[in-house]
N, CA, C and O atoms as a Tinker XYZ file with bonds, in Angstrom:
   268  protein
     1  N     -4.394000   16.827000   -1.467000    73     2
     2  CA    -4.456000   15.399000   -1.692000    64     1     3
     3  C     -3.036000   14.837000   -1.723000    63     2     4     5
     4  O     -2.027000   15.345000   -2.213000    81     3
     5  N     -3.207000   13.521000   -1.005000    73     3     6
     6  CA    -2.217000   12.959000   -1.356000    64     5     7
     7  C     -1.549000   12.266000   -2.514000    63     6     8     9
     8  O     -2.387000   11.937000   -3.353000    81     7
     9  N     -0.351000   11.944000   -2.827000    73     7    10
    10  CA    -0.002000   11.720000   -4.113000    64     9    11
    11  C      1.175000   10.924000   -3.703000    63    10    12    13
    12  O      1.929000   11.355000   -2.830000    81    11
    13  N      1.392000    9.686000   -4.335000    73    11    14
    14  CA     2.414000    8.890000   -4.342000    64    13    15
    15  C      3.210000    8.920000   -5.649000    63    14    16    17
    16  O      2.820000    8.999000   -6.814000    81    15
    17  N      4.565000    8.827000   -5.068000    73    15    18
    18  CA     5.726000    8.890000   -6.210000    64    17    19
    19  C      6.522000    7.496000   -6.320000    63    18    20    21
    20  O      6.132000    6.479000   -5.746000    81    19
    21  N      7.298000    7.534000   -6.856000    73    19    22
    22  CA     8.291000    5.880000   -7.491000    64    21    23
    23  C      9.199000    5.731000   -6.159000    63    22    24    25
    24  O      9.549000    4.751000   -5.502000    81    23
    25  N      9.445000    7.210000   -6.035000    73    23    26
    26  CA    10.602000    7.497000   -5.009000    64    25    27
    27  C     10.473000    6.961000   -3.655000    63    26    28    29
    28  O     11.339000    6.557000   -2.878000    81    27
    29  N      9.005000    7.059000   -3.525000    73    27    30
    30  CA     8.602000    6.970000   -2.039000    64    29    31
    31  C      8.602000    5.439000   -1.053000    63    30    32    33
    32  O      8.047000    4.358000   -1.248000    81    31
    33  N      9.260000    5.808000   -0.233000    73    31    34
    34  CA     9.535000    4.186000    0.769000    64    33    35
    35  C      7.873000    3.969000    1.247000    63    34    36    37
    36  O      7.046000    4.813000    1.593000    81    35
    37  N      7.768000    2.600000    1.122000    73    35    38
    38  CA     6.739000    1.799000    1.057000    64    37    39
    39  C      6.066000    2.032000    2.622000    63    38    40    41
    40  O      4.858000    1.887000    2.810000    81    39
    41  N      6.585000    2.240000    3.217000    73    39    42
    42  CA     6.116000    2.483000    4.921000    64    41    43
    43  C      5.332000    3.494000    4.935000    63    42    44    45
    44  O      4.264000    3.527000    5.545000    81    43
    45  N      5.792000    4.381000    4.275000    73    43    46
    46  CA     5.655000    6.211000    4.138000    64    45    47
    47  C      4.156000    6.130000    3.269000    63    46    48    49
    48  O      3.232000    6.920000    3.462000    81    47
    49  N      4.131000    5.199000    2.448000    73    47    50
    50  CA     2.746000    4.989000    1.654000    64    49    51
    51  C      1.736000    4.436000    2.306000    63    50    52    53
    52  O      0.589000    4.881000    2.285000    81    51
    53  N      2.198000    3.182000    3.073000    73    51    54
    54  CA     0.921000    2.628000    4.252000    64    53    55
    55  C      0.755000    3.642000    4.877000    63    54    56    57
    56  O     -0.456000    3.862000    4.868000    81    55
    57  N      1.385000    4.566000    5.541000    73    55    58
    58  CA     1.131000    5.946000    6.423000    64    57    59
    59  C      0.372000    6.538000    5.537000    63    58    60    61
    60  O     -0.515000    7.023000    6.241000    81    59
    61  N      0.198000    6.748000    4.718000    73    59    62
    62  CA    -0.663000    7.958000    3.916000    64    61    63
    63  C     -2.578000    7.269000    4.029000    63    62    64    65
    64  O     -3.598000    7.881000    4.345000    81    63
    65  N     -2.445000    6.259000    3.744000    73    63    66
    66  CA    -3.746000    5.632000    3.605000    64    65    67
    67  C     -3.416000    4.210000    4.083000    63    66    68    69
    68  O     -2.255000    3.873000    3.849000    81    67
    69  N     -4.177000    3.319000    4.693000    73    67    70
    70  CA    -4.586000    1.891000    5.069000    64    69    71
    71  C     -5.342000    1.491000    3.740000    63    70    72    73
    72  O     -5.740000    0.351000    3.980000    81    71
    73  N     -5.658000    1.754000    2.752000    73    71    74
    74  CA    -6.217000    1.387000    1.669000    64    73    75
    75  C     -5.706000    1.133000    0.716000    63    74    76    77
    76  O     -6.220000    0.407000   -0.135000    81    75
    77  N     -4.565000    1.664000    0.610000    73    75    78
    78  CA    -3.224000    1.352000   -0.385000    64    77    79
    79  C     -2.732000   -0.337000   -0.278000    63    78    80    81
    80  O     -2.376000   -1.045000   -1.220000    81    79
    81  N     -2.834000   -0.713000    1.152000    73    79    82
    82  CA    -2.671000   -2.137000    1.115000    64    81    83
    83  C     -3.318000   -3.178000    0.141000    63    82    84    85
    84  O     -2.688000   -3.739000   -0.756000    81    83
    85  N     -4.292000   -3.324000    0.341000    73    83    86
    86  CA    -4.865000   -4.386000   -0.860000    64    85    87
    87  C     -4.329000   -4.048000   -2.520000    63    86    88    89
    88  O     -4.188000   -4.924000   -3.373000    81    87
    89  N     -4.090000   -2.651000   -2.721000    73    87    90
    90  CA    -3.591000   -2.104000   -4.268000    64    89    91
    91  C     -2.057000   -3.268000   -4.455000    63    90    92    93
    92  O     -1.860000   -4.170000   -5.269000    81    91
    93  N     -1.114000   -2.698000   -3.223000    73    91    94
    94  CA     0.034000   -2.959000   -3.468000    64    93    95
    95  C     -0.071000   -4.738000   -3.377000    63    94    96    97
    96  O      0.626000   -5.332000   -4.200000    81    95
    97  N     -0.965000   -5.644000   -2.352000    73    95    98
    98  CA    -0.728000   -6.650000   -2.414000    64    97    99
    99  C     -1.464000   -7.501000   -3.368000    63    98   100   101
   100  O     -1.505000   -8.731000   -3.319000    81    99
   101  N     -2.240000   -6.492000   -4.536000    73    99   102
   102  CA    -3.076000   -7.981000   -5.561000    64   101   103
   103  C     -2.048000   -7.347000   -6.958000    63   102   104   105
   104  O     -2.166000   -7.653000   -8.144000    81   103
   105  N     -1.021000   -6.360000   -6.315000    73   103   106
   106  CA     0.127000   -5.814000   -7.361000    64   105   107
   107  C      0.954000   -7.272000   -7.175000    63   106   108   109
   108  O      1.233000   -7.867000   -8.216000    81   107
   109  N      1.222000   -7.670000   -6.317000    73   107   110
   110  CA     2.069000   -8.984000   -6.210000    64   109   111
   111  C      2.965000   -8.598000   -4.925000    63   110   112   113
   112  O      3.439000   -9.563000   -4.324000    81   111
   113  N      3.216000   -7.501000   -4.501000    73   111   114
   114  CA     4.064000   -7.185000   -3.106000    64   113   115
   115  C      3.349000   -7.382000   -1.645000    63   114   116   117
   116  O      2.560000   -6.703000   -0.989000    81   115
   117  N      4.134000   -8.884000   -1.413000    73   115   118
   118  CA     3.377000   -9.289000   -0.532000    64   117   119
   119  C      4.152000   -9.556000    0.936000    63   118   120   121
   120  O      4.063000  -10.351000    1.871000    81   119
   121  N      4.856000   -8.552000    0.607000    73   119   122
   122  CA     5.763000   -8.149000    2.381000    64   121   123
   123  C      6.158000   -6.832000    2.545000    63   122   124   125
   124  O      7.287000   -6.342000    2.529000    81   123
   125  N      4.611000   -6.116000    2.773000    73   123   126
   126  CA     4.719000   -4.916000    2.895000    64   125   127
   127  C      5.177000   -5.280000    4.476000    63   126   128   129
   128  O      5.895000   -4.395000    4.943000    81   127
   129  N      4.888000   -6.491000    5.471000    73   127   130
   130  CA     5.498000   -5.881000    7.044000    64   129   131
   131  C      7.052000   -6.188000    7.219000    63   130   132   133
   132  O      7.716000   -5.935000    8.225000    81   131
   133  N      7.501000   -6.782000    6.046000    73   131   134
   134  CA     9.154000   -6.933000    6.246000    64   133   135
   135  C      9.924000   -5.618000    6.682000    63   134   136   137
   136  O      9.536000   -4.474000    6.445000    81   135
   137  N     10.785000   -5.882000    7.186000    73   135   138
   138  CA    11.831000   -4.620000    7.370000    64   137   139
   139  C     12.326000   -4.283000    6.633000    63   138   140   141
   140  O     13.071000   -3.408000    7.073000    81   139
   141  N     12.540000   -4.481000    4.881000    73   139   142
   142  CA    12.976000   -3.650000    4.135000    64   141   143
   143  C     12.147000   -2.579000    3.418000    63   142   144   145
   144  O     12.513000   -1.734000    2.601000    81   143
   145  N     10.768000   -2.864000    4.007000    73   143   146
   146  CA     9.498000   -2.038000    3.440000    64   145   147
   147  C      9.531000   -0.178000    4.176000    63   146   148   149
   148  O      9.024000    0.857000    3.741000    81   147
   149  N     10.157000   -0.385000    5.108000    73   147   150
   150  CA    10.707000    0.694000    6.449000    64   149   151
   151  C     12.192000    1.229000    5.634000    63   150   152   153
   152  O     12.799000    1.967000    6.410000    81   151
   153  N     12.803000    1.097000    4.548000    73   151   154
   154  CA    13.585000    1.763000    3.858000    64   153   155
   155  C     13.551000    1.766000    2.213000    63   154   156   157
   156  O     14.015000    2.721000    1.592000    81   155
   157  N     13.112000    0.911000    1.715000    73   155   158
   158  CA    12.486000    0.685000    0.820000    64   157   159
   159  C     11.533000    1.312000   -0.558000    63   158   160   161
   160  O     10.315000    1.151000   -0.621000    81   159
   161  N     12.354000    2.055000   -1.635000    73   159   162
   162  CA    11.573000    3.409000   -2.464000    64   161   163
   163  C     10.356000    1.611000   -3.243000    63   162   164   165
   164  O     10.503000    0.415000   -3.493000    81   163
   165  N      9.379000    2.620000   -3.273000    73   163   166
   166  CA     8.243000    1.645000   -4.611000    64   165   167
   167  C      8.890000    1.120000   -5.789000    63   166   168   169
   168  O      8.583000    0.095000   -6.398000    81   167
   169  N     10.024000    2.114000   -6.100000    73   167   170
   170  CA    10.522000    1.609000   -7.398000    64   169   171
   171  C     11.784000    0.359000   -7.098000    63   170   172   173
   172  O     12.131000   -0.457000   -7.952000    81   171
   173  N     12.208000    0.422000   -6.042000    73   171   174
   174  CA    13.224000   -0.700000   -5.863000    64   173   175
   175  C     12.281000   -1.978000   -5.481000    63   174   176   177
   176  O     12.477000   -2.972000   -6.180000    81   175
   177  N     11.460000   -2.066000   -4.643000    73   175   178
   178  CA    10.409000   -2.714000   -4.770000    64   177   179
   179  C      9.950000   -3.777000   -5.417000    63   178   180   181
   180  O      9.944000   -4.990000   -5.209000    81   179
   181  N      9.300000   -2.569000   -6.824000    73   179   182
   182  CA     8.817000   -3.169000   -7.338000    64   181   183
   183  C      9.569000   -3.719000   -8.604000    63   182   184   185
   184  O      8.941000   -4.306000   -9.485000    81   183
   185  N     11.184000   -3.480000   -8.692000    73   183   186
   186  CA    12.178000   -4.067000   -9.281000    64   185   187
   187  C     12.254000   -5.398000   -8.889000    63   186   188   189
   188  O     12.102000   -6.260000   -9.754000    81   187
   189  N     12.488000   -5.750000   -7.605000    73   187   190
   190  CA    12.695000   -6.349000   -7.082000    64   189   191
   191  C     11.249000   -7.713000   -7.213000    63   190   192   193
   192  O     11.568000   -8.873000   -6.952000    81   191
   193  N     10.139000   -7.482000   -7.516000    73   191   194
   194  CA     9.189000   -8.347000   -7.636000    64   193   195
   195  C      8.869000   -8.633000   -8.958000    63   194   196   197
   196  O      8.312000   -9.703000   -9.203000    81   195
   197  N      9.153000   -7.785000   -9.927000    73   195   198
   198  CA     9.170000   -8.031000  -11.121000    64   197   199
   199  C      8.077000   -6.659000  -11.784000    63   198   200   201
   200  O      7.987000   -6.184000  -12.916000    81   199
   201  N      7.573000   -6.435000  -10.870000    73   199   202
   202  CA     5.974000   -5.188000  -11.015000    64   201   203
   203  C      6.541000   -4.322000  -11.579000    63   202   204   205
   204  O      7.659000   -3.918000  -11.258000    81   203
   205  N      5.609000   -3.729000  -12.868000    73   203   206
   206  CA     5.528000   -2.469000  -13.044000    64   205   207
   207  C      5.160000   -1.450000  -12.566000    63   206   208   209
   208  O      3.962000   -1.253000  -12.363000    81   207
   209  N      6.176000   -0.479000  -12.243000    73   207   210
   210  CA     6.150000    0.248000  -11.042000    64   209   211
   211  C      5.065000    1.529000  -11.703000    63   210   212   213
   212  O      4.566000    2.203000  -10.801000    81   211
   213  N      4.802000    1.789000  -12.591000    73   211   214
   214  CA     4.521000    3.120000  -13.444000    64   213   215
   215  C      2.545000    2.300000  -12.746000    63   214   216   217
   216  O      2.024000    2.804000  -11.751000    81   215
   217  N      2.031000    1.424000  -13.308000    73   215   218
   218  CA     1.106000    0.722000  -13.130000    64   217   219
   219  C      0.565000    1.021000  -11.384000    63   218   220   221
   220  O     -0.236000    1.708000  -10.751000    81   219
   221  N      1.400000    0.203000  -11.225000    73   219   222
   222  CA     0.970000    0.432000   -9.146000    64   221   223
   223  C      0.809000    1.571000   -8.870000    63   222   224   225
   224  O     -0.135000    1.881000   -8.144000    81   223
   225  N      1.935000    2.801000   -9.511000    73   223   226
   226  CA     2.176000    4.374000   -8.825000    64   225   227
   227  C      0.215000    4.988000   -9.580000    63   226   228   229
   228  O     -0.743000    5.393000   -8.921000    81   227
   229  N      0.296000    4.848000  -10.667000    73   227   230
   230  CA    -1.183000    4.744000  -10.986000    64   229   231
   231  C     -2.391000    4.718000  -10.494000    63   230   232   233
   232  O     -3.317000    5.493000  -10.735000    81   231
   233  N     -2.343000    3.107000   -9.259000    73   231   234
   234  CA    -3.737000    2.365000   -9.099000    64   233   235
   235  C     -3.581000    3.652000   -7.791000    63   234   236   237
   236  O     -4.263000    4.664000   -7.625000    81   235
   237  N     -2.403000    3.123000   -6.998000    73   235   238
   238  CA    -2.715000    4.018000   -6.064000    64   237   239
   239  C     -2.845000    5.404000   -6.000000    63   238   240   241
   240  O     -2.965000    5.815000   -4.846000    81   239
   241  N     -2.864000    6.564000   -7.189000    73   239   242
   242  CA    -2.862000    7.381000   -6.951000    64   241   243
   243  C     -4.445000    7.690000   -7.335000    63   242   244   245
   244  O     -5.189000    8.576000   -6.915000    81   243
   245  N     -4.647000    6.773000   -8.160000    73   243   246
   246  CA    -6.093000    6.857000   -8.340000    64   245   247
   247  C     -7.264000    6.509000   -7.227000    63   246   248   249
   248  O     -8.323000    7.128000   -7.123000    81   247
   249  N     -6.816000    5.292000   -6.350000    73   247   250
   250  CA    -7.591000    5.663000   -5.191000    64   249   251
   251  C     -7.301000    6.499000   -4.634000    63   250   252   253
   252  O     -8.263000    6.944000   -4.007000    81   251
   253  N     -6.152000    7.196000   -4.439000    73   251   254
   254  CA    -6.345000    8.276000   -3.490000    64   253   255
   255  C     -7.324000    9.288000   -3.658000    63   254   256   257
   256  O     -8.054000    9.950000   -2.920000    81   255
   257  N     -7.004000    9.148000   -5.384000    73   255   258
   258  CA    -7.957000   11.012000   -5.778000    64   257   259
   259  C     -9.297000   10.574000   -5.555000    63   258   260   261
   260  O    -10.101000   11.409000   -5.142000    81   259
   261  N     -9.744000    9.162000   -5.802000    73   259   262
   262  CA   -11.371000    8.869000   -5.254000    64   261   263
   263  C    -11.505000    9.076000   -4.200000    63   262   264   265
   264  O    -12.722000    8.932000   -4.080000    81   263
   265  N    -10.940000    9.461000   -2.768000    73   263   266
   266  CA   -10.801000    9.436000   -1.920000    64   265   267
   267  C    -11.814000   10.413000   -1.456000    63   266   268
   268  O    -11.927000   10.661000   -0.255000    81   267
């Protein structure tokens, strides 16, 4: 199974699953197609939007394991 970390660039996470999208965008990150999303760790991110990053790394890891 897959498993997402803080570390991980946001591109690299849409690659893992297409389902992660709606998690990250009702999180409030709502330019996953910008070009900084293509270098971009979750945790700078979600600094950057104000999100708690511990929360998001969570939702999505929990859909994954429903997966």
């Amino acid at each position: 199974m897959a498993k997402v970390t803080r570390d991980m660039i946001i591109s690299d996470i849409l690659k893992l699953d297409k389902g992660t999208i709606p998690i990250l965008l009702d999180s409030g990150m709502h330019c996953l197609g910008c070009p900084s999303s293509a270098g971009e760790s979750l945790e700078d991110a979600c600094a950057i939007h104000g999100i708690d990053t511990d929360k998001v790394v969570r939702e999505l890891n929990e859909y994954l394991a429903d997966k």
